[in-house]
N, C-alpha and C positions, 0 to 999 in steps of 0.2 A: 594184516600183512604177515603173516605166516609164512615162513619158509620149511617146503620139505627136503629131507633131506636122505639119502638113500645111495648107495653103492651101485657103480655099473664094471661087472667084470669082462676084462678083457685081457688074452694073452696070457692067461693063470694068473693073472695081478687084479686089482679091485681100485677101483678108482672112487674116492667119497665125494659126493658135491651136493648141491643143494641149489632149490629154484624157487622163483617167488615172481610174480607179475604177470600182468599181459602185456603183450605189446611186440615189437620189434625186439630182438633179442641181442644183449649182451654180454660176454664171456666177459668174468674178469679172472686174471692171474697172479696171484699172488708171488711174493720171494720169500729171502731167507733174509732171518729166522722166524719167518711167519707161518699163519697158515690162513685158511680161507675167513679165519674172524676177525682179518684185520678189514674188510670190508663193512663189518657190523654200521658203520655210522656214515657212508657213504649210500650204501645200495638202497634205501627207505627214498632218498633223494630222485634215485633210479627207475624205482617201480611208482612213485606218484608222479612222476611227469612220463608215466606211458608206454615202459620197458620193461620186459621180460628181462629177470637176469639171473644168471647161471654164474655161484659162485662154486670153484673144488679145490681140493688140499693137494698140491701139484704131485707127481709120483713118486714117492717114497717120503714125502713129507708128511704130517698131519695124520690122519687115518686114513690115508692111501700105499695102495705095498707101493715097492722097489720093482723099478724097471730094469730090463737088460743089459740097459746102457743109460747111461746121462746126458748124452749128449744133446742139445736143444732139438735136432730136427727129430728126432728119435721121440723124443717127449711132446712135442708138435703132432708129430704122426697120430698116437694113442689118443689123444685129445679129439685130435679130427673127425676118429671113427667115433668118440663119444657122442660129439656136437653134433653131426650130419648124417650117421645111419643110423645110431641109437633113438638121439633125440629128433631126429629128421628135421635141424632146421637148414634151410636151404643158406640163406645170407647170415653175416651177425658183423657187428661191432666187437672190439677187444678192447680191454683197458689193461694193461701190465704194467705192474710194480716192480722193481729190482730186476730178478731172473726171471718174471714174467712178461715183459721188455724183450727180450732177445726170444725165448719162446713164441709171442707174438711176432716178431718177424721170423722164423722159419717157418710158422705156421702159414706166414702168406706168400711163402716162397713157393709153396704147392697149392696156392687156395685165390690163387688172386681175383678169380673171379666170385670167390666167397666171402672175402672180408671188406667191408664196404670204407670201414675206416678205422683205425687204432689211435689208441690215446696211451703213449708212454710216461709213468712217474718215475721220475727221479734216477733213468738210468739211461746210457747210449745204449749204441747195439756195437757189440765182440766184433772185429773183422770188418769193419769200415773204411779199416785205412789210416786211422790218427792210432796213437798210442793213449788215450781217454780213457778207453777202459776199464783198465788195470791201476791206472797210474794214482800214485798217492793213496792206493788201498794196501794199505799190509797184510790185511788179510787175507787176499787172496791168494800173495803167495805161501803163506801159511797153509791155509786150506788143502791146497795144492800136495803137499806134501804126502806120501802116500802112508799111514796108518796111523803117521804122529801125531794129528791134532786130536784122533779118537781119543790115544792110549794117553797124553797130557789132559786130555777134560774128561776124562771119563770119571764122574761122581765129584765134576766140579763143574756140570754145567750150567747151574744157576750163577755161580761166580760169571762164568765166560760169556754167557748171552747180555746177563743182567749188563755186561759191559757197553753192550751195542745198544740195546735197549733207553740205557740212560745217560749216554752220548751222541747220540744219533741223531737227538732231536732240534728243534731252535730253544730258546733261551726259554721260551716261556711256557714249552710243553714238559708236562710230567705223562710219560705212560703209564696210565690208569692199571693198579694192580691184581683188578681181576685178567686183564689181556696179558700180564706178565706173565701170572700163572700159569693161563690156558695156554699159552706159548711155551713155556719152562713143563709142560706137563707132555706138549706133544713131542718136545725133544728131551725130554731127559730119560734116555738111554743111547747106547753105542749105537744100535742100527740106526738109529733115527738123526745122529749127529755125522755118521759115517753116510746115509745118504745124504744130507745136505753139504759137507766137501764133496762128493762126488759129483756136485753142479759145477762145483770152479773146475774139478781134476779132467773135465769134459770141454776146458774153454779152448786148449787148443785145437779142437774138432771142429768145434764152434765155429772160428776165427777162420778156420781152413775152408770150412762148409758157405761161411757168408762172402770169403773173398773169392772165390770158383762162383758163387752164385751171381755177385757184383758184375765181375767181369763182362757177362751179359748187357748188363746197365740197371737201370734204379726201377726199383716200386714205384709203379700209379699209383697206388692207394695215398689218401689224404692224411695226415699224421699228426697229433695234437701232442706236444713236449709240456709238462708241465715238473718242474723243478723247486728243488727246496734249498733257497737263497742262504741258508744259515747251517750251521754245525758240521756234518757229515752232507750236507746237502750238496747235491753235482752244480747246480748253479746252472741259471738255461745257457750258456755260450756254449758249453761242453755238449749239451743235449741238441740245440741247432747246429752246431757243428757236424754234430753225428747226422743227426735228421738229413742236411745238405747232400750227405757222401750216399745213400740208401733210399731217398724217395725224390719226386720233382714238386709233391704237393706238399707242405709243410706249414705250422706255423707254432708256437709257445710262448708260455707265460712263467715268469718264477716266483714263485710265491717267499716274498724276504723274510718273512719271521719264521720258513718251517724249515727244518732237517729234513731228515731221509724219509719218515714216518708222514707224510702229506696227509696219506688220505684218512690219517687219523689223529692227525694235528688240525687240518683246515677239512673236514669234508663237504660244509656247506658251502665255501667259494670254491672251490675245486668242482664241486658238483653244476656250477652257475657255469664257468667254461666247458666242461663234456659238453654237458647241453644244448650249450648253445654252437658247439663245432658240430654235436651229432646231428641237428634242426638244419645245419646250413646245406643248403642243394647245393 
């Protein structure tokens, strides 16, 4: 089960991903402050029940450059051409974590007839309508803020990640300290922390881009919420809530012992629901 892994440039910018399986194919998206190896202990679960799956480091995170913009549909866009002219697959499945959640839904805001079904972890979607979002995150509005979060962590990024890192989770997870590393390695410098606020400093586009899109009315696509009942964890009310205001097909599960970090807290029961939402006709 070897994954390769290889850059596809696009737009002067390089997008890093990696592929592994046959079968039916899968995108998954990562957030912040991750990068594509927080899927390490999910995707083996993926590719032996019979899927193709495409993991990459979202645009200016991990060893991928900065894009023009940040804003979700903008990062959606670049993706698209990756997934269907580059790698020519016609349909796929999404799975999105954090900021890859809201990326997931602008990508089916132009693709509806490409995305057959998405699976959000542990985040709504910006611009639904409720105040969920944002709410009881401080750090977004921190993020937000324009140069100050760089020029305050700059050469104390290991201080300020490790924060999230080992708060974020349930009661009974420790993040294993090689994924701290390789996480603390791909952000620790300025440009690499300065593109990652640059995903929150884009959510007022966000919010504007999905409530003009709303307005229309909701995604057909079918949508599987799955939540982490404990620590930092959104809790599935807030994620069915969301799911209610943006699609008519919906269902989720929350997993009580995990935080924010699901699919690397729980990825064998989390693996046992994808699968059996992606199976169902």
């Amino acid at each position: 089960m070897e994954v390769k892994y290889s850059f596809f440039e696009y737009d002067q910018n390089k997008l890093y991903y990696g592929i592994v399986g046959e079968g039916f194919p899968v995108l998954l998206l990562h957030g912040w402050p991750q990068t594509s190896y927080m899927w390490r202990h999910l995707y083996p679960y993926l590719v032996k029940n019979g899927f193709n799956v495409i993991m990459l480091d979202l645009p200016g995170l991990g060893k991928s450059s900065a894009p023009k913009s940040f804003d979700k549909k903008t990062i959606a866009s670049y993706i698209q051409v990756f997934v269907h002219d580059f790698l020519g697959f016609d349909k796929i499945f999404i799975i999105g974590h954090d900021w890859g959640g809201p990326i997931s839904f602008s990508y089916a805001q132009t693709c509806q007839n490409k995305v057959k079904k998405i699976v959000l972890i542990d985040v709504p979607i910006p611009g639904d309508g409720s105040a969920d979002f944002s709410e009881n995150r401080w750090h977004h509005q921190f993020h937000k803020i324009i140069n100050l979060p760089e020029e305050l962590t700059l050469d104390r990024e290991e201080i300020y990640l490790n924060y999230f890192y080992n708060n974020w989770s349930g009661k009974n997870f420790v993040m294993d300290r090689d994924a701290q590393k390789k996480y603390l390695d791909a952000y620790a410098n300025k440009n690499a922390m300065k593109s990652g606020f640059e995903y929150y400093r884009a959510l007022p586009q966000d919010i504007k881009d999905n409530l003009k899109f709303l307005k229309k009315g909701k995604l057909n696509i079918p949508f599987l919420g799955i939540a982490g009942g404990e620590g930092y964890g959104r809790g599935i009310k807030i994620i069915l809530n969301s799911l209610k205001r943006v699609t008519n097909n919906y269902e989720g599960y929350e997993i009580s012992n995990c935080g924010h970090w699901v699919a690397e807290e729980e990825p064998e029961l989390i693996s046992k629901y994808i699968i059996k939402f992606f199976n169902k006709k």
